[in-house]
NUZA-298292 format. One record per residue (C-alpha): residue in one letter; x, y, z. Coordinates in Angstrom, 3 decimals, decimal comma. Layout:
N
aa->a | east->X | north->Y | up->Z
...
! end
This chain:
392
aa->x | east->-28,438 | north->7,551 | up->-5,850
aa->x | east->-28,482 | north->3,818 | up->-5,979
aa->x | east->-24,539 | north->2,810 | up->-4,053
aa->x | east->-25,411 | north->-0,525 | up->-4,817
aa->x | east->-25,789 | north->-0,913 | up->-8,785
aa->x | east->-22,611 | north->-2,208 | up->-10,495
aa->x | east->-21,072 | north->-0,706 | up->-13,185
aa->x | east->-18,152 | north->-0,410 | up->-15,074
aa->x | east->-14,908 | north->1,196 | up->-12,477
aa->x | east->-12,379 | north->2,657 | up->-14,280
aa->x | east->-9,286 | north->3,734 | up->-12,325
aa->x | east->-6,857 | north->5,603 | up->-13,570
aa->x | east->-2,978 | north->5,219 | up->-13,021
aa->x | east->0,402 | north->7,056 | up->-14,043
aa->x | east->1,919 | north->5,208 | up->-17,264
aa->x | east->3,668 | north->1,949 | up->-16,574
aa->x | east->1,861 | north->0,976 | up->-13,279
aa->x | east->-1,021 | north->-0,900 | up->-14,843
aa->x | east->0,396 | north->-3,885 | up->-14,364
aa->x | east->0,900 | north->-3,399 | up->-10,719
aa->x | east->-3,006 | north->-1,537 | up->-10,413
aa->x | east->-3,764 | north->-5,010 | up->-11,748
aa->x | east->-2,183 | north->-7,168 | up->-9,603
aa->x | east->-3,988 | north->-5,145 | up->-6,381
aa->x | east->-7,531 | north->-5,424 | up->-7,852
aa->x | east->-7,202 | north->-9,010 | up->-8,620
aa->x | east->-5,830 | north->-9,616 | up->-5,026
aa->x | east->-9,253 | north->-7,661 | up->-3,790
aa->x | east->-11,126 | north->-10,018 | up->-5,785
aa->x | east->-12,064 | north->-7,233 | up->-8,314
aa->x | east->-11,981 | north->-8,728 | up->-12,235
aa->x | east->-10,308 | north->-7,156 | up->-14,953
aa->x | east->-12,344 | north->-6,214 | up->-17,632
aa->x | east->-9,465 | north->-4,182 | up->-20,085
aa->x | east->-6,207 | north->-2,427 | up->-19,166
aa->x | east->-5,416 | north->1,081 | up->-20,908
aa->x | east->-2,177 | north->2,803 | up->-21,135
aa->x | east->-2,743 | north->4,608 | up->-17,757
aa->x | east->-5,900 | north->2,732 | up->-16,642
aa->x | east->-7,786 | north->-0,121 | up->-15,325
aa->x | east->-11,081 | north->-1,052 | up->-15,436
aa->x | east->-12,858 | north->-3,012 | up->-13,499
aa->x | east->-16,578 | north->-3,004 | up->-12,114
aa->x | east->-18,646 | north->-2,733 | up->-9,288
aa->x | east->-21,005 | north->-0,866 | up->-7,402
aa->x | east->-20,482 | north->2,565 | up->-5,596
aa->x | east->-20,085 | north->1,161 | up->-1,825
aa->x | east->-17,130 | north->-0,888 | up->-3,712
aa->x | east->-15,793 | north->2,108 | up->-5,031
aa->x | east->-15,817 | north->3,414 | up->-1,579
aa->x | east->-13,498 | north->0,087 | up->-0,435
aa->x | east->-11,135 | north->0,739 | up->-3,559
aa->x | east->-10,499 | north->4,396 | up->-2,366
aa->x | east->-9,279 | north->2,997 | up->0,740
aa->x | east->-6,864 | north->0,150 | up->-0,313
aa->x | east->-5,501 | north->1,092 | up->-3,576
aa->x | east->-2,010 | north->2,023 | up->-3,145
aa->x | east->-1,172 | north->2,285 | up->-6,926
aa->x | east->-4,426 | north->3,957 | up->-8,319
aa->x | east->-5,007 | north->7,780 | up->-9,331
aa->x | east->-8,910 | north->8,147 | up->-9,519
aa->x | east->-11,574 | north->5,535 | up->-8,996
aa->x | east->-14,453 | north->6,876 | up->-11,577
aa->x | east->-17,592 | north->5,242 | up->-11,897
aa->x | east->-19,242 | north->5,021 | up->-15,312
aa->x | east->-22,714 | north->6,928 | up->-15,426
aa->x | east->-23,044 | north->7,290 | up->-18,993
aa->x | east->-21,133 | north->6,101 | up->-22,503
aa->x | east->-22,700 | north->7,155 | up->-25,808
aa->x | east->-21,350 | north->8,334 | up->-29,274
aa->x | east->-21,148 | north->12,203 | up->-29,181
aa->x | east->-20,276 | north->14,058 | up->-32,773
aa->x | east->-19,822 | north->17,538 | up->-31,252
aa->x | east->-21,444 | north->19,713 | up->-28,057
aa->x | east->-25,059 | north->19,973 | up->-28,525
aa->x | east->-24,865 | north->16,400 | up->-28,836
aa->x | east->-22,901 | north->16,057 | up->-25,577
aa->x | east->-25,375 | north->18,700 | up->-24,035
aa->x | east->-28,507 | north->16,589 | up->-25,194
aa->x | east->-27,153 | north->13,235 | up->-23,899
aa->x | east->-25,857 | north->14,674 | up->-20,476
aa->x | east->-28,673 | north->16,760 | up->-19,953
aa->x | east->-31,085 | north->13,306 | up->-19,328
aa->x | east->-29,043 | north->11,718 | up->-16,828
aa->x | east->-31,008 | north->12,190 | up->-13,346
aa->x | east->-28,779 | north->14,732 | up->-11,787
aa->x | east->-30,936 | north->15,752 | up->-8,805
aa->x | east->-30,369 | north->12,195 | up->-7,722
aa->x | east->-26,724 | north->12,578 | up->-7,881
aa->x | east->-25,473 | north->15,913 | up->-6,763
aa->x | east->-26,721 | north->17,459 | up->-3,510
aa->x | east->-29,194 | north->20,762 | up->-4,029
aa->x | east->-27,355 | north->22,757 | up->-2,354
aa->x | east->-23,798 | north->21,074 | up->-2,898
aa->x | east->-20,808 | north->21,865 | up->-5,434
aa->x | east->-20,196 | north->20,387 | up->-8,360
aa->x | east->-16,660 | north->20,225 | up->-10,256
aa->x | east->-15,741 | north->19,004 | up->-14,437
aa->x | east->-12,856 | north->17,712 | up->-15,188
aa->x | east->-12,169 | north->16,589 | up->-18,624
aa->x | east->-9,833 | north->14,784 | up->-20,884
aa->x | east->-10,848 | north->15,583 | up->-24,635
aa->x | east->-9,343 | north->13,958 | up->-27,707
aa->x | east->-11,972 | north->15,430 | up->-30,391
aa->x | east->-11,337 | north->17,279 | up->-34,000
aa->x | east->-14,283 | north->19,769 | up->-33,466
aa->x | east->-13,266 | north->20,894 | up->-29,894
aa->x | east->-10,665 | north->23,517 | up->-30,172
aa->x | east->-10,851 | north->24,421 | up->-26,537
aa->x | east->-11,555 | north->21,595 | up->-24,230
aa->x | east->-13,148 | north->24,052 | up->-21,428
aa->x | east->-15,890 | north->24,382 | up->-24,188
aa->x | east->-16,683 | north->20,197 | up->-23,353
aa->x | east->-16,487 | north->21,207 | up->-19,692
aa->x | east->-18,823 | north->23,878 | up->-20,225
aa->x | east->-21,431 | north->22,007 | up->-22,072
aa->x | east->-21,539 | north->19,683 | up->-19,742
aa->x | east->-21,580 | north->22,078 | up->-16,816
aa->x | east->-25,054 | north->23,935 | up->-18,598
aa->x | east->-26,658 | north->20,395 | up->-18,868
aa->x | east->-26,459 | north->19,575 | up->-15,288
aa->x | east->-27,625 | north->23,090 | up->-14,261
aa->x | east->-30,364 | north->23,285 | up->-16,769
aa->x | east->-31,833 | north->19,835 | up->-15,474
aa->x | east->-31,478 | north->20,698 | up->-12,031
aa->x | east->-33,120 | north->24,173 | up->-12,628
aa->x | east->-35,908 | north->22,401 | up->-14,184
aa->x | east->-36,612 | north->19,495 | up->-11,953
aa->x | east->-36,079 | north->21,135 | up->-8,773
aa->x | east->-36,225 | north->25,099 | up->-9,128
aa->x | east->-32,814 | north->25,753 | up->-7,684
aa->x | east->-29,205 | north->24,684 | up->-9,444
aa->x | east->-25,617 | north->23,338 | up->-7,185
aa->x | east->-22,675 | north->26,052 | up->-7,085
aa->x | east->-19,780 | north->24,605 | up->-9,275
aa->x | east->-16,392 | north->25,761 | up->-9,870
aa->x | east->-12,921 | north->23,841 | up->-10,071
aa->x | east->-12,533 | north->22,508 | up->-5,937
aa->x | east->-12,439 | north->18,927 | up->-6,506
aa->x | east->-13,385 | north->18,375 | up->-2,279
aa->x | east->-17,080 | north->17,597 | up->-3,269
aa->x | east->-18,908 | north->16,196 | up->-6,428
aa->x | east->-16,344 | north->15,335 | up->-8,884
aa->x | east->-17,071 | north->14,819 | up->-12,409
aa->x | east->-15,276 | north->13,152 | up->-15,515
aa->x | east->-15,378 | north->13,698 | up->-19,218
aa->x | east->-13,593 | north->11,546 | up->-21,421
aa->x | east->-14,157 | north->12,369 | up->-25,033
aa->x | east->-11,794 | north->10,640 | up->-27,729
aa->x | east->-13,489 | north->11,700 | up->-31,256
aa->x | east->-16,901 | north->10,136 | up->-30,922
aa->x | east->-16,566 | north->8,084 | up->-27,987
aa->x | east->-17,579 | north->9,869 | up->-24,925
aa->x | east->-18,028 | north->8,613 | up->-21,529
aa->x | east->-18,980 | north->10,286 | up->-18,339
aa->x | east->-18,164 | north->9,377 | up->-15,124
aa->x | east->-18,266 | north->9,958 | up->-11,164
aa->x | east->-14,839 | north->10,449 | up->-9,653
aa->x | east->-15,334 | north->8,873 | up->-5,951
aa->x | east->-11,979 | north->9,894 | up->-5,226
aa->x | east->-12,579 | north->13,780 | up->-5,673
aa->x | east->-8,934 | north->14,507 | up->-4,918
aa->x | east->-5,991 | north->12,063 | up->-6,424
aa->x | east->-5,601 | north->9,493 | up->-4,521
aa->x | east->-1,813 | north->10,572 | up->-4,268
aa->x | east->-2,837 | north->12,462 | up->-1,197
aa->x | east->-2,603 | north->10,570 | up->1,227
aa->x | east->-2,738 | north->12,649 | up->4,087
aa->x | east->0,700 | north->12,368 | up->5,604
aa->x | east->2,885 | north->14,636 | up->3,706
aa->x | east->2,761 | north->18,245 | up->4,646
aa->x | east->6,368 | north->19,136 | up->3,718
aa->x | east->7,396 | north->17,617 | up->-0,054
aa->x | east->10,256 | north->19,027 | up->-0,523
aa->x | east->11,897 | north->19,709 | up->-3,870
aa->x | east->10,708 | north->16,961 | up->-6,750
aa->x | east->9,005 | north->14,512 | up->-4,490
aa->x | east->8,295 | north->11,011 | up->-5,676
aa->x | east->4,330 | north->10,661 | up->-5,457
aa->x | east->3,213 | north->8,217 | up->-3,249
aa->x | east->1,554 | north->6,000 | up->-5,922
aa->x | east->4,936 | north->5,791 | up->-7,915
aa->x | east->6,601 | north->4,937 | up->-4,866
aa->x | east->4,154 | north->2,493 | up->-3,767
aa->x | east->4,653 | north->0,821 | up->-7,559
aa->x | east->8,184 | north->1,174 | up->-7,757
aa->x | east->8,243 | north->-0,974 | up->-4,011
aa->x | east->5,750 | north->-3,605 | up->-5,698
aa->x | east->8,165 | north->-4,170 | up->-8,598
aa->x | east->11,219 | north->-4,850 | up->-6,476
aa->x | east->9,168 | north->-7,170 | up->-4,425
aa->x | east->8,985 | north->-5,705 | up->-1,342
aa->x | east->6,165 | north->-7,947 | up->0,339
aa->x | east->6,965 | north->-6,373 | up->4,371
aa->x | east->8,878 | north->-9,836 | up->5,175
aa->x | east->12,761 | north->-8,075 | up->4,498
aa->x | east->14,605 | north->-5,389 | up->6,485
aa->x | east->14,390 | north->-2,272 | up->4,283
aa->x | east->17,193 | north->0,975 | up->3,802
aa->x | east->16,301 | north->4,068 | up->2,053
aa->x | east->19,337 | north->6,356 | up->1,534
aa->x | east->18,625 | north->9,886 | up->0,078
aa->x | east->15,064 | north->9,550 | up->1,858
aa->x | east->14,073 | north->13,257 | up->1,460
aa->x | east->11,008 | north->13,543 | up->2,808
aa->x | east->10,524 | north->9,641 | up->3,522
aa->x | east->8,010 | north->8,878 | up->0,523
aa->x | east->9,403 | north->5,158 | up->-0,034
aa->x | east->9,873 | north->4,783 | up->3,973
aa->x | east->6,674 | north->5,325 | up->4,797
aa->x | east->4,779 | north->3,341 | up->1,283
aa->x | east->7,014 | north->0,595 | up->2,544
aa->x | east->6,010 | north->0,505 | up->6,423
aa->x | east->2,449 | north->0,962 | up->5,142
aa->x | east->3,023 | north->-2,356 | up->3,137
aa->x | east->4,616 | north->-3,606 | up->5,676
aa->x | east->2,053 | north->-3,157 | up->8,360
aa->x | east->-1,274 | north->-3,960 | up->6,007
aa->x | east->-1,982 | north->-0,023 | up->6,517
aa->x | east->-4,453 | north->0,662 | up->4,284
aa->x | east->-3,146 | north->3,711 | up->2,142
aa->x | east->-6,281 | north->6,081 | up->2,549
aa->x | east->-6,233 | north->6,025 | up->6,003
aa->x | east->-5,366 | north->9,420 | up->6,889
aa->x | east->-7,950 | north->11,213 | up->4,400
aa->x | east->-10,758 | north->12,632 | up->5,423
aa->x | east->-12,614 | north->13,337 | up->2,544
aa->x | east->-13,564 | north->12,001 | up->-0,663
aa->x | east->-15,659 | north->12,494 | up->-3,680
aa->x | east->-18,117 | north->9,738 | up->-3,192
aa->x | east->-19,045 | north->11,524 | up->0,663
aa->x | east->-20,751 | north->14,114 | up->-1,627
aa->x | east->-22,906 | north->12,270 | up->-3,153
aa->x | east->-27,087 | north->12,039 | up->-2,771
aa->x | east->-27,622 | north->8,617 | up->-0,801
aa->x | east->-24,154 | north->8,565 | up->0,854
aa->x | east->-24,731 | north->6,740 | up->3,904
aa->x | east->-21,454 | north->6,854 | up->6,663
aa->x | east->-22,440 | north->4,163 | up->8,188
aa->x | east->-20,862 | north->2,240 | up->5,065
aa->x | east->-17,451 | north->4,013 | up->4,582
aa->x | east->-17,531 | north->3,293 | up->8,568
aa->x | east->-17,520 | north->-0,334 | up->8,497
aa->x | east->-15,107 | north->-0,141 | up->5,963
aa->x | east->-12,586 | north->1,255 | up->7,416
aa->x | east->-13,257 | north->-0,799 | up->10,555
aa->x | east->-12,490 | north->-3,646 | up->8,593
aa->x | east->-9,500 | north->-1,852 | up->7,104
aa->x | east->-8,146 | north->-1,292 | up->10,527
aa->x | east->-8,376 | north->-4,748 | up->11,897
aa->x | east->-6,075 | north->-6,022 | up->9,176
aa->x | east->-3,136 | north->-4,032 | up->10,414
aa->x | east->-0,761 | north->-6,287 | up->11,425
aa->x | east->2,866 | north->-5,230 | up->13,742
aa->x | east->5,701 | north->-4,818 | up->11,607
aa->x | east->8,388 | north->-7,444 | up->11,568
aa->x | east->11,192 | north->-5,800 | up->9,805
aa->x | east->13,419 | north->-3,001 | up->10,397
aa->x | east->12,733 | north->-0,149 | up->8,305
aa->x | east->15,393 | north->2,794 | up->7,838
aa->x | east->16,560 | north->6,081 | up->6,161
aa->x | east->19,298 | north->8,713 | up->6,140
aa->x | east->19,642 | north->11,822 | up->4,175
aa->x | east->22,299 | north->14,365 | up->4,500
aa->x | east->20,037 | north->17,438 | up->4,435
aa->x | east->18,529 | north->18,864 | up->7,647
aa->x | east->15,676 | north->20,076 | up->5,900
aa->x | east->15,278 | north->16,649 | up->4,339
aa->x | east->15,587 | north->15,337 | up->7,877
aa->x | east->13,004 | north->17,693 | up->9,464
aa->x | east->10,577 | north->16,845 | up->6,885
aa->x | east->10,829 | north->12,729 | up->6,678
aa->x | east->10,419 | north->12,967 | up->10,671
aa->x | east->7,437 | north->14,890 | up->10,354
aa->x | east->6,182 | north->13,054 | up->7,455
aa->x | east->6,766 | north->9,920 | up->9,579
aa->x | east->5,149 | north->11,267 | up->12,678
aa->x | east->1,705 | north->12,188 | up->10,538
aa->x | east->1,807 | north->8,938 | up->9,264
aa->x | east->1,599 | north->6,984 | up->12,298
aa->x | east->4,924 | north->5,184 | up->12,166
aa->x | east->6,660 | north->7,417 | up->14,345
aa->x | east->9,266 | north->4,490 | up->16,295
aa->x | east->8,718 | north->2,286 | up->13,609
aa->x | east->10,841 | north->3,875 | up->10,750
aa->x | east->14,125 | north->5,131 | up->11,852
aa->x | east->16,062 | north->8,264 | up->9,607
aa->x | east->19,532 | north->9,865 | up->10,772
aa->x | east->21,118 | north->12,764 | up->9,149
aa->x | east->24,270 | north->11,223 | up->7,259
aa->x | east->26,096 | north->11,161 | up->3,939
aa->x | east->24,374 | north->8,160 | up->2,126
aa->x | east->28,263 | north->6,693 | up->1,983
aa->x | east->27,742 | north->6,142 | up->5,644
aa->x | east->23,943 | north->5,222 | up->5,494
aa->x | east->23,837 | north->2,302 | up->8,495
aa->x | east->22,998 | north->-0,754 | up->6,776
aa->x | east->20,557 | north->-3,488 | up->8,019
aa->x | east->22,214 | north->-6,326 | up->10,138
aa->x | east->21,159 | north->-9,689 | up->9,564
aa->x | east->19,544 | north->-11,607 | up->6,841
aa->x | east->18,887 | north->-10,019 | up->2,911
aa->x | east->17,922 | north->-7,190 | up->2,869
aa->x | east->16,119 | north->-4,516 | up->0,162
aa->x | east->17,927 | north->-1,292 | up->-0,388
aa->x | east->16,442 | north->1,610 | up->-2,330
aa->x | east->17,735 | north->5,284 | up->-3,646
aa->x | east->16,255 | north->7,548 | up->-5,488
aa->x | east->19,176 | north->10,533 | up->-6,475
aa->x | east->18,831 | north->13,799 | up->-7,586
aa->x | east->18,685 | north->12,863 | up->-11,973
aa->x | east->20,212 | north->16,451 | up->-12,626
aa->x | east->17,724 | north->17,104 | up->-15,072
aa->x | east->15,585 | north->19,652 | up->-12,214
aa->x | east->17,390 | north->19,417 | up->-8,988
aa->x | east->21,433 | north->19,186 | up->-9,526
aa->x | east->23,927 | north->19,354 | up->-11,960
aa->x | east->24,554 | north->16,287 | up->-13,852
aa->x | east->28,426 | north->16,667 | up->-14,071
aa->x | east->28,632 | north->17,096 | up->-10,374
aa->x | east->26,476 | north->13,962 | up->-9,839
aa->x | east->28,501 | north->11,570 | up->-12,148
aa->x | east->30,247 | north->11,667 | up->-8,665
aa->x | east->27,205 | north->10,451 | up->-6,346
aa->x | east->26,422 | north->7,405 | up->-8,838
aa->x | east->29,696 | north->6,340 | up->-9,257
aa->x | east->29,942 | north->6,407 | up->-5,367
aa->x | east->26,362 | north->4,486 | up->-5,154
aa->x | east->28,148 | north->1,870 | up->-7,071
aa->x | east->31,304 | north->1,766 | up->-4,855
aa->x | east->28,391 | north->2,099 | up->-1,787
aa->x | east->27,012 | north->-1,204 | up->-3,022
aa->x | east->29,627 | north->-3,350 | up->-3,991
aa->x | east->31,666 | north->-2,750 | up->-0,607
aa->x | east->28,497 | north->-2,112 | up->1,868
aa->x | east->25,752 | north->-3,929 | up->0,658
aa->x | east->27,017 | north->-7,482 | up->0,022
aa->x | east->23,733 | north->-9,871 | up->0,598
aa->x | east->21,290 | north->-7,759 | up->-0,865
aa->x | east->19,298 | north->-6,476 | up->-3,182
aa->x | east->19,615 | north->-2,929 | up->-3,772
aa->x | east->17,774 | north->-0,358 | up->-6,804
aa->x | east->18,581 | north->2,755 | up->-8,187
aa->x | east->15,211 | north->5,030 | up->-9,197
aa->x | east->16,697 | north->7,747 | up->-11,700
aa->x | east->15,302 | north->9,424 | up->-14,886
aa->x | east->18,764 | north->9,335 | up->-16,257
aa->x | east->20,230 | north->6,942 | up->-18,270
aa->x | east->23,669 | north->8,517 | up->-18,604
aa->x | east->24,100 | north->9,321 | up->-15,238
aa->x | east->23,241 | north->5,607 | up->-14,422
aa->x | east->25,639 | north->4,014 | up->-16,460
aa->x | east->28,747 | north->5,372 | up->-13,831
aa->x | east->27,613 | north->3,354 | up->-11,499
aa->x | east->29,403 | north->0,637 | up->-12,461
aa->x | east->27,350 | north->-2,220 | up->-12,056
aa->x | east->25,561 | north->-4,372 | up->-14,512
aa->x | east->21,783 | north->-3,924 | up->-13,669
aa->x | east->20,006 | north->-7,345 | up->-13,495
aa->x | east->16,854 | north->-6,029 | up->-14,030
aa->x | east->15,582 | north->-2,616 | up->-15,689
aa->x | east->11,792 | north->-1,118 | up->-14,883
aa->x | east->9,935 | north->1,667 | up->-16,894
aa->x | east->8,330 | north->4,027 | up->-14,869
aa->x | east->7,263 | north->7,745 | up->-15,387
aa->x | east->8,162 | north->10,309 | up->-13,324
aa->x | east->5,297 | north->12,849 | up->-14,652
aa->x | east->6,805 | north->13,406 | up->-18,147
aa->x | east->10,475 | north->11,974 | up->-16,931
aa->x | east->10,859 | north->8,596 | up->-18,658
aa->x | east->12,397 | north->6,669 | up->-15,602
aa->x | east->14,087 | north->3,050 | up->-15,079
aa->x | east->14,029 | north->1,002 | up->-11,482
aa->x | east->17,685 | north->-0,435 | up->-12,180
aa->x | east->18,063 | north->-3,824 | up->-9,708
aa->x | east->21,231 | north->-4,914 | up->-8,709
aa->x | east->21,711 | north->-8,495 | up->-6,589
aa->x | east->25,240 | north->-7,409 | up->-4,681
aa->x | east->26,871 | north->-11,137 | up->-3,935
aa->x | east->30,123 | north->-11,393 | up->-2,395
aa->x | east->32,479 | north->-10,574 | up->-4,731
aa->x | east->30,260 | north->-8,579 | up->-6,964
aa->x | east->32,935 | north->-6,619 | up->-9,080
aa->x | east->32,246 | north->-3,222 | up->-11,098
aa->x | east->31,848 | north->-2,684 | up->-14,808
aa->x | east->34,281 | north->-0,172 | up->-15,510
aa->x | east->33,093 | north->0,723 | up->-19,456
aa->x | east->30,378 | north->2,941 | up->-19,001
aa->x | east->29,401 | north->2,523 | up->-22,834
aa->x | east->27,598 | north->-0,479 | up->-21,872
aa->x | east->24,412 | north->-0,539 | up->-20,369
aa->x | east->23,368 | north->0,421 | up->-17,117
! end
């Protein structure tokens, strides 16, 4: 396969971070060509999609376009997917995944779309080289798209095989982690930049701690993984993804900022110190085991502050937690004067006890959770808003 033809790169994104997938392809010098509702495109050739796996820190999947055509139903999907060269794509003796994402009036059961184009791949490669790929649902080798809305049906090459949410440095989750990507969005939107000390209270197991030493640092976010979609490809050369993260490497700069957690759990504990230590940043970021109501706060200049409680929709029990936001607020306003600090919840009632007029209000999506980054700017003499009919 030809890594160096360019073509359309559409990478897909949880809803609401767009914007800030965006914003990191323009800074790589990548053009926009349109946005979806949980997309970008963009274009370029294969080797670039190689770079993009490696520095995207708000990105899902990096597919590259091989084929868009109008499709009315399955034979017509066979037909058109059945000319596309695949011996020059997927290794002989490889493996082969589908996923698909199907939007059509004549497809009842969208494994049917999977299957069709499963049998055209197989068929081709049974006729062109005697011998057909194993294939299955692993997404660690070749990686395949389908997006069919109606009549519109594109088919693409996921370089990334596995989300690009796996980073590599999170063995133990915990309950209800934040993903890394929504972490890494919801630290662009507050506008951390790496230049301001940084507290993470409630860390759990040190998602936002370790996004934000990885901006921090330059760390390219891909630097842990070891394997991707686009390494199982015909033509991959090593050499390539090599020099690429070479390059990556030498852009890593020391951190000048203090970076720092706290969680009363010892699980939570155990697990943000591990997750720390497979990250690299072991010394770097610093966690304690303490109520967040006597979280150490950074000494000095401004600094960011960010929480992320329990929303008592899966974890807790939202009368008991009326408690913990109403203390947040009390945490802020007495601890936190010279800063700028941001509650991550998925509920809006829960929100509004913490007193505090929000100065700014994010969407985000915690998988089906409608969420809100609330940002508060605690001055001296920042006073609480005791209705909590008004908005958070």
């Amino acid at each position: 396969m030809n890594f160096k033809e360019k073509r359309e790169i559409l990478v897909t994104c949880p809803k609401e971070i767009p914007q800030y997938l965006e914003a990191e392809l323009r800074k790589l010098g990548y053009p926009i060509l349109y946005t979806r509702k949980a997309a970008v495109a963009t274009e370029g050739t294969l080797e670039d999609c190689m770079f993009l796996n490696m520095h995207l820190r708000t990105g899902h999947r990096v597919l590259y376009l091989l084929e868009k055509s109008r499709v009315q139903n399955g034979d017509v999907l066979y037909k058109q997917a059945k000319k596309i060269k695949w011996e020059e794509i997927i290794p002989l003796d490889g493996y082969f995944s589908v996923s698909t994402a199907v939007l059509n009036t004549t497809i009842k059961d969208t494994r049917f779309a999977s299957y069709k184009l499963k049998d055209a791949i197989v068929d081709r490669m049974r006729e062109t080289k005697g011998k057909r790929p194993d294939s299955g649902p692993n997404e660690e080798n070749t990686v395949l798209f389908l997006y069919w809305k109606e009549s519109d049906c594109s088919i693409y090459i996921d370089t990334s095989g596995e989300p690009l949410t796996r980073r590599g440095y999170r063995k133990n989750p915990l309950k209800a982690p934040m993903q890394e990507t929504l972490a890494a969005a919801a630290l662009m939107a507050a506008g951390f930049d790496g230049t301001m000390n940084f507290a993470n209270p409630m860390c759990g197991s040190g998602t936002l701690l370790i996004e934000a030493a990885m901006i921090a640092t330059n760390t390219p976010p891909s630097v842990l993984r070891k394997n991707f979609g686009f390494m199982h490809l015909v033509g991959y050369d090593p050499k390539v993804f090599e020099k690429i993260c070479e390059d990556a490497a030498k852009q890593v700069t020391a951190c000048k900022v203090r970076i720092s957690g706290s969680d009363i759990s010892r699980d939570a504990l155990v697990a943000s110190q591990a997750n720390i230590r497979n990250a690299g940043f072991d010394g770097l970021i610093h966690v304690e085991r303490c109520d967040f109501r006597d979280s150490p706060i950074p000494k000095g200049d401004k600094f960011m502050l960010m929480v992320n409680p329990e929303y008592g929709m899966r974890l807790g029990d939202e009368k008991l937690l009326e408690t913990t936001y109403r203390d947040l607020g009390d945490f802020f306003k007495n601890k936190c004067k010279n800063s700028l600090c941001f509650i991550f919840t998925g509920n809006l009632g829960l929100a509004k006890k913490v007193g505090l007029r929000a100065d700014r209000r994010i969407i985000f999506w915690n998988s089906n959770i409608e969420c809100r980054l609330l940002q508060y700017e605690i001055y001296e003499g920042t006073k609480r808003v005791f209705d909590d009919d008004k908005k958070a």
